[in-house]
VOLOLUM-206988 format. One line per 8 residues: number of its first residue (from 0); their letters; for each residue z, x, y of C-alpha. Coordinates in steps of 0.2 Angstrom, whole numbers, always signed. Last residue first. Example, Ala and Ser with C-alpha at 12.3 -4.5 7.8 and 13.67 -1.06 7.14 Angstrom:
<atoms>
1> SA> +36 +68 -5 | +39 +62 -22
</atoms>
This chain:
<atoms>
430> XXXXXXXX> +472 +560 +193 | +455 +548 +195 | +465 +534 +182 | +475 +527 +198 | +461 +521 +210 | +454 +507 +195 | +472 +500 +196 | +470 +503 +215
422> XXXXXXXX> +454 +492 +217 | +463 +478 +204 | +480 +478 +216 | +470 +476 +230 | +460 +461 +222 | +475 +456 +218 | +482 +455 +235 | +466 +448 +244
414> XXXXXXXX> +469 +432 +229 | +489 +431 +235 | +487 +432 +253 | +473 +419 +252 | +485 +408 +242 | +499 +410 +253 | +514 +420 +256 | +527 +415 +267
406> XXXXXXXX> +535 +403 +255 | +541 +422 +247 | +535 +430 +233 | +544 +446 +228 | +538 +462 +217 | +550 +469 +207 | +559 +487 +208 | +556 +501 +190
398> XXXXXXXX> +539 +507 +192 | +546 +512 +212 | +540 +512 +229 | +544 +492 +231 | +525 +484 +238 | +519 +484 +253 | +497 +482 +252 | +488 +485 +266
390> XXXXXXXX> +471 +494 +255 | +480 +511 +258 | +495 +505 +255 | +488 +500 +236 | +480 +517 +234 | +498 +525 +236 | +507 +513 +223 | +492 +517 +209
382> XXXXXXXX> +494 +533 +212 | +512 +532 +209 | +509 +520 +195 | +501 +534 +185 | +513 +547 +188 | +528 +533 +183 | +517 +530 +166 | +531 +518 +158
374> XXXXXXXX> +541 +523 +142 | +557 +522 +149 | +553 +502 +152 | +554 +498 +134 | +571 +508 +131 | +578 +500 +146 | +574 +482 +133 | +559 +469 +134
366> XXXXXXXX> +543 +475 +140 | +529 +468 +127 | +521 +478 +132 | +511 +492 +132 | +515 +503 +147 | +512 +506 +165 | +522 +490 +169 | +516 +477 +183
358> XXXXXXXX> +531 +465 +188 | +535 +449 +194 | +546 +439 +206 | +544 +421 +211 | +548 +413 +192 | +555 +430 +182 | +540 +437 +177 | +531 +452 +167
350> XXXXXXXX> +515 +460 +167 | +511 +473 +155 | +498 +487 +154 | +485 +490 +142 | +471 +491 +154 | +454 +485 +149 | +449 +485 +167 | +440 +467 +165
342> XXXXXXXX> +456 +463 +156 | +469 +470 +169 | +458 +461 +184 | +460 +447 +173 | +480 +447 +170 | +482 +452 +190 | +474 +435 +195 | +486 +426 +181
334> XXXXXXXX> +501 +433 +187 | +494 +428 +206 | +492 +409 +200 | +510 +408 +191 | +516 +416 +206 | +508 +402 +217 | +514 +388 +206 | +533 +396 +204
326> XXXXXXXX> +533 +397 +222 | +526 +381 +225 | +539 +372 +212 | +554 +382 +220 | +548 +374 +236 | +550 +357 +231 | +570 +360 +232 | +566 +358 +252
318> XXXXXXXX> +582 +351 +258 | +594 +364 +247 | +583 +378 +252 | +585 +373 +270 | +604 +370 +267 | +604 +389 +261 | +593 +396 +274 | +605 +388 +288
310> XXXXXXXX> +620 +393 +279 | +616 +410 +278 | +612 +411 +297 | +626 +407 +303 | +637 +414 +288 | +630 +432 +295 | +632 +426 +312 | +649 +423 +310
302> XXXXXXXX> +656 +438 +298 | +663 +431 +284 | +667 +448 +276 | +670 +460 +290 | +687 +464 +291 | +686 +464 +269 | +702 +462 +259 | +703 +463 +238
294> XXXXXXXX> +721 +461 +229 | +723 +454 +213 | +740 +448 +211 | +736 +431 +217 | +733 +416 +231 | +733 +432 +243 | +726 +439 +235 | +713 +434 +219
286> XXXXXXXX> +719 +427 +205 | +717 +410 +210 | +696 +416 +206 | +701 +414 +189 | +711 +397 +188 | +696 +392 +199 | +683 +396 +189 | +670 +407 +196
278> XXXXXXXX> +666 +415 +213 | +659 +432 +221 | +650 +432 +238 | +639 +444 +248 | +630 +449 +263 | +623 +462 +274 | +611 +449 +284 | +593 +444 +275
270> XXXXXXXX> +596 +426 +275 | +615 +429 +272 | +614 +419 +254 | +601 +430 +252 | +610 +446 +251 | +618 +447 +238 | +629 +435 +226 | +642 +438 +212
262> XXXXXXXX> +645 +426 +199 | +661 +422 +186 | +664 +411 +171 | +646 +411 +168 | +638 +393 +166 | +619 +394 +154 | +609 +382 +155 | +593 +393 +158
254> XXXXXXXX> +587 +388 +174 | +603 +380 +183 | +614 +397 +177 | +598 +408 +185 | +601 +400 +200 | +606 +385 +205 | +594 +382 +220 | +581 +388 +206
246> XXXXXXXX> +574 +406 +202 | +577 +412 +221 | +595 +405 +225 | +604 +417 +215 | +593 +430 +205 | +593 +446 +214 | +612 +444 +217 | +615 +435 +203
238> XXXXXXXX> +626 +446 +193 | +631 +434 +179 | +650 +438 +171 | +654 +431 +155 | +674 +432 +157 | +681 +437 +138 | +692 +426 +127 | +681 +433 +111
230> XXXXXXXX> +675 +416 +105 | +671 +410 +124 | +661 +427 +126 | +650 +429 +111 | +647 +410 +114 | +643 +415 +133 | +633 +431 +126 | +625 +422 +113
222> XXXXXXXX> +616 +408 +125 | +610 +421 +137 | +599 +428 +123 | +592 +412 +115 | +578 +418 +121 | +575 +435 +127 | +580 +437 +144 | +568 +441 +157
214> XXXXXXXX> +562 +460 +162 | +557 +461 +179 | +558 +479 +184 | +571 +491 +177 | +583 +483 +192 | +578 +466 +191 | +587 +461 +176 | +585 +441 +173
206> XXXXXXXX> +602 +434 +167 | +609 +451 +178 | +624 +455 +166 | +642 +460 +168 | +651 +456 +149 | +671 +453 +152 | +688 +459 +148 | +685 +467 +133
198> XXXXXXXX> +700 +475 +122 | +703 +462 +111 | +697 +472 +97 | +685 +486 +102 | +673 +490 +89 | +671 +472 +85 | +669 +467 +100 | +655 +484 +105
190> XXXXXXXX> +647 +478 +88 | +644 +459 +95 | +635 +464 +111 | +624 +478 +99 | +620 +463 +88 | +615 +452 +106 | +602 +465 +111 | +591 +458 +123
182> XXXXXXXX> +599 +471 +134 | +604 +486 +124 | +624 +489 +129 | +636 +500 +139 | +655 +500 +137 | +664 +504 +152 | +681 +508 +148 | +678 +529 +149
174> XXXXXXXX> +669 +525 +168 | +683 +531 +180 | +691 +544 +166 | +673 +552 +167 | +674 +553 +186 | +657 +549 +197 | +654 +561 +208 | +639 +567 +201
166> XXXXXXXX> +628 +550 +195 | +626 +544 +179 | +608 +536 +174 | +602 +548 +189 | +582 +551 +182 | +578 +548 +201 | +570 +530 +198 | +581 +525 +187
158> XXXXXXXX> +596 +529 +199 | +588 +519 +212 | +586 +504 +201 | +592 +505 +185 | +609 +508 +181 | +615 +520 +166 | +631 +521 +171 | +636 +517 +190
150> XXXXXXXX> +647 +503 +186 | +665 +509 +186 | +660 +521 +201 | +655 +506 +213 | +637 +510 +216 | +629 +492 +213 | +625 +479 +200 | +610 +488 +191
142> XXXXXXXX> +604 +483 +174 | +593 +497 +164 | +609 +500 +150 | +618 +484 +149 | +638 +480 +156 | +651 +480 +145 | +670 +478 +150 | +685 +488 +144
134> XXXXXXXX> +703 +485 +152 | +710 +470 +147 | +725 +461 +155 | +714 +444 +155 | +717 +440 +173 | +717 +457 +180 | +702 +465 +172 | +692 +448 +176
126> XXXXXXXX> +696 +451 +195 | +693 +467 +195 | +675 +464 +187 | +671 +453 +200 | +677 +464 +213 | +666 +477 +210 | +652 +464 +207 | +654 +456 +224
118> XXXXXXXX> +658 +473 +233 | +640 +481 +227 | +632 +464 +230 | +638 +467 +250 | +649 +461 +262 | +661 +450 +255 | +663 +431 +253 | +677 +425 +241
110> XXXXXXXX> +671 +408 +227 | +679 +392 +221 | +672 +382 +208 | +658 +394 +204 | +653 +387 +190 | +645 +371 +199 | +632 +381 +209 | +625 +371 +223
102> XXXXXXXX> +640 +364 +226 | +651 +378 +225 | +639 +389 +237 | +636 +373 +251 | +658 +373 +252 | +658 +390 +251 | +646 +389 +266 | +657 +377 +275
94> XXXXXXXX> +672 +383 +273 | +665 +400 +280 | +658 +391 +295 | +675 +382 +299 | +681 +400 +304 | +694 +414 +298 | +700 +427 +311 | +695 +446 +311
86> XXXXXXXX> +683 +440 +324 | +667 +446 +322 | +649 +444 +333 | +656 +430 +346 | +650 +414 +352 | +636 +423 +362 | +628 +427 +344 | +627 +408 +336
78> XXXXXXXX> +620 +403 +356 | +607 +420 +351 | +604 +411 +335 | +600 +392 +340 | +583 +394 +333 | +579 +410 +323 | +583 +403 +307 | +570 +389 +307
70> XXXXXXXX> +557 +397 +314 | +556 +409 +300 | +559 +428 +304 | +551 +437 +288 | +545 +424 +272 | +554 +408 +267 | +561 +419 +251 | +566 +431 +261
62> XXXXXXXX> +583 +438 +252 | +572 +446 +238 | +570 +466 +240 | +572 +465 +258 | +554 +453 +257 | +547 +471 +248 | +530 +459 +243 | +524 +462 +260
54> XXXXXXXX> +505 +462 +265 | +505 +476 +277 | +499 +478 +295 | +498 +496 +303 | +504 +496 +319 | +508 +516 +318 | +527 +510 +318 | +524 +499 +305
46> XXXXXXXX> +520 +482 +305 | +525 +468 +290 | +518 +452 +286 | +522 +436 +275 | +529 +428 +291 | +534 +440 +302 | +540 +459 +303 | +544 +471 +315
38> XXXXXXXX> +542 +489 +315 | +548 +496 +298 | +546 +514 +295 | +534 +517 +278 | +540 +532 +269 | +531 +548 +268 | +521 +550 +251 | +525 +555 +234
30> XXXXXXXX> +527 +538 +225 | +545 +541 +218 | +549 +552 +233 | +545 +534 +243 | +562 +538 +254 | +566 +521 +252 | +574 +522 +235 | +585 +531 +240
22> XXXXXXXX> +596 +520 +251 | +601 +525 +269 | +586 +537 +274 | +578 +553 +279 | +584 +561 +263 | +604 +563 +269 | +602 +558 +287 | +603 +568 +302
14> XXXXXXXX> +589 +578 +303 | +579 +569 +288 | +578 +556 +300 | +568 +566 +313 | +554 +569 +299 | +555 +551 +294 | +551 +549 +312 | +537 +559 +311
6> XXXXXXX> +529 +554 +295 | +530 +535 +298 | +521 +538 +316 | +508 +548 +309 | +505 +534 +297 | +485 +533 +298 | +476 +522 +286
</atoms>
């Protein structure tokens, strides 16, 4: 498969941007080769710019779940665009998607839209520092919710990925009262209270992390931490910006039982635009400025096509709830495709998922804690990452992403898939 075209432009963008690209973990360092430049996309497919076709399973790292460029989102968008690209202004459209947001997520009684997970969780956290007058906050080692300084401490992701736990630049006096925790680990939640009396203002967590690979919660995991929470007058905070709207309509709260006090959103309440939203109770969220103390502002947050858009994936999501049942059917058959190609291979590795989204470990399982996943073959799956573009298979560059299914995706993409993924498996152990 030839990507001349991928090589030379990444060579151009390593001109004039840092690494060739925006995030890191696009760069495809982790994996060894050139990155893949997105042409266009549709359906379950991706092209590059060499016109290579790809089976995607990136879907913008979640926000397709109805696959690239559906009918239904494109009609009526450049008449959405001609109205105007940004305003400054409020519009009905904002009322209307918090309106679809609250409904469909009964904890969040009242929520802010913003332009990015990173600023939903940053002001999230705020917002739960200003109305309990605490400080301290713990967030769990492997869970990623963003670059804001606060947060970057041992984060998956991108900073997994390149050994960056705790990144340059980030002040030690910015991140002394951010406690971090084991996920799954509901003793070591309890120990930080007790360590630090009335101290914590809230527990950040993402119900499934996504961000050291798909690694579910334990059970009775969620559970604890609101009773932790509740007993200790701290805000449980879910970070649902992989998880909102792709496990269930409702989320990860709807599919474990679990009501947070407050949520952030990402992307796909945007449909794939740069979007995000943060909400919760309402006496918290009345914190928030101009109602409250707590001051947050955004030029861009709301923007109309953005809310345009979002609003038409959400109400399709909400009118076709059946479609959480195909996607958990059809990633239920793909998890059990990859299961026998790993038996007939005789591999120990271990597959874990999160309804739609799954992931293939280099290592023994179980995988259920950062200290798990540290302990993953990344040469290995690097090979194994190569050999499966080479067969016209897209997935995230990196041991520690997920792998998406959208609607998009059907049964035939899903058997040609696994078999690819089987070839490459067998591709990886020739060093």
């Amino acid at each position: 498969m030839k990507r001349d075209a991928s090589a030379a432009a990444y060579a151009r963008a390593c001109r004039v941007l840092p690494g060739g690209v925006n995030s890191p973990v696009r760069a495809f360092r982790a994996v060894g080769v050139p990155p893949v430049f997105a042409a266009r996309a549709r359906g379950s497919r991706v092209w590059d710019e060499d016109g290579n076709e790809y089976i995607d399973y990136i879907c913008s790292f979640g926000p397709m779940i109805f696959g690239h460029a559906p009918d239904f989102l494109l009609e009526g968008m450049e008449e959405a665009a001609a109205h105007g690209l940004s305003y400054g202004l409020p519009t009905v459209r904002e009322i209307e998607m918090a309106e679809q947001i609250t409904a469909a997520y009964p904890a969040a009684e009242m929520v802010r839209m913003v332009n990015s997970g990173t600023e939903a969780t940053m002001s999230a956290i705020r917002v739960a520092r200003g109305y309990t007058g605490r400080d301290k906050f713990i967030k769990f080692e492997g869970c990623y919710h963003g670059h804001s300084d606060c947060l970057l401490v041992q984060a998956g992701s991108g900073a997994l990925t390149y050994g960056v736990p705790t990144s340059p630049g980030v002040p030690a006096e910015v991140v002394r009262d951010t406690i971090v925790c084991r996920y799954n680990d509901l003793e070591s939640v309890r120990e930080a209270f007790v360590q630090n009396p009335g101290e914590i203002a809230a527990v950040i967590v993402e119900p499934v992390a996504g961000n050291m690979g798909v690694v579910p919660p334990k059970p009775g995991f969620l559970q604890g931490l609101r009773e932790i929470c509740t007993r200790e007058g701290a805000a449980l905070l879910f970070d649902e910006v992989i998880t909102g709207f792709r496990l269930a309509y409702g989320g990860a709260a709807e599919r474990f039982g679990v009501k947070p006090d407050l949520v952030c959103f990402g992307k796909i309440i945007g449909a794939g635009m740069p979007v995000g939203a943060y909400g919760g109770r309402r006496e918290l969220m009345e914190y928030v400025s101009p109602t409250g103390p707590v001051y947050q502002a955004g030029t861009l947050s709301g923007n109309p096509l953005a809310m345009f858009l979002g609003l038409r994936q959400l109400r399709m999501l909400e009118s076709r709830r059946e479609v959480y049942q195909e996607l958990e059917d059809n990633a239920a058959f793909f998890e059990s495709e990859l299961r026998a190609a790993l038996d007939r291979l005789g591999l120990p590795f271990c597959v874990n998922r999160a309804g739609s989204i799954l992931s293939l470990f280099f290592t023994q399982g179980p995988v259920e804690s950062y200290d798990d996943v540290s302990r993953c073959d990344t040469e290995r799956f690097a090979r194994y990452d190569r050999a499966l573009l080479e067969r016209g298979v897209l997935a995230a560059p990196s041991q520690f992403e997920a792998l998406f299914l959208s609607a998009a995706h059907s049964r035939n993409d899903l058997a040609r898939t696994a078999r690819a993924m089987e070839e490459a498996l067998a591709a990886s152990a020739e060093g």
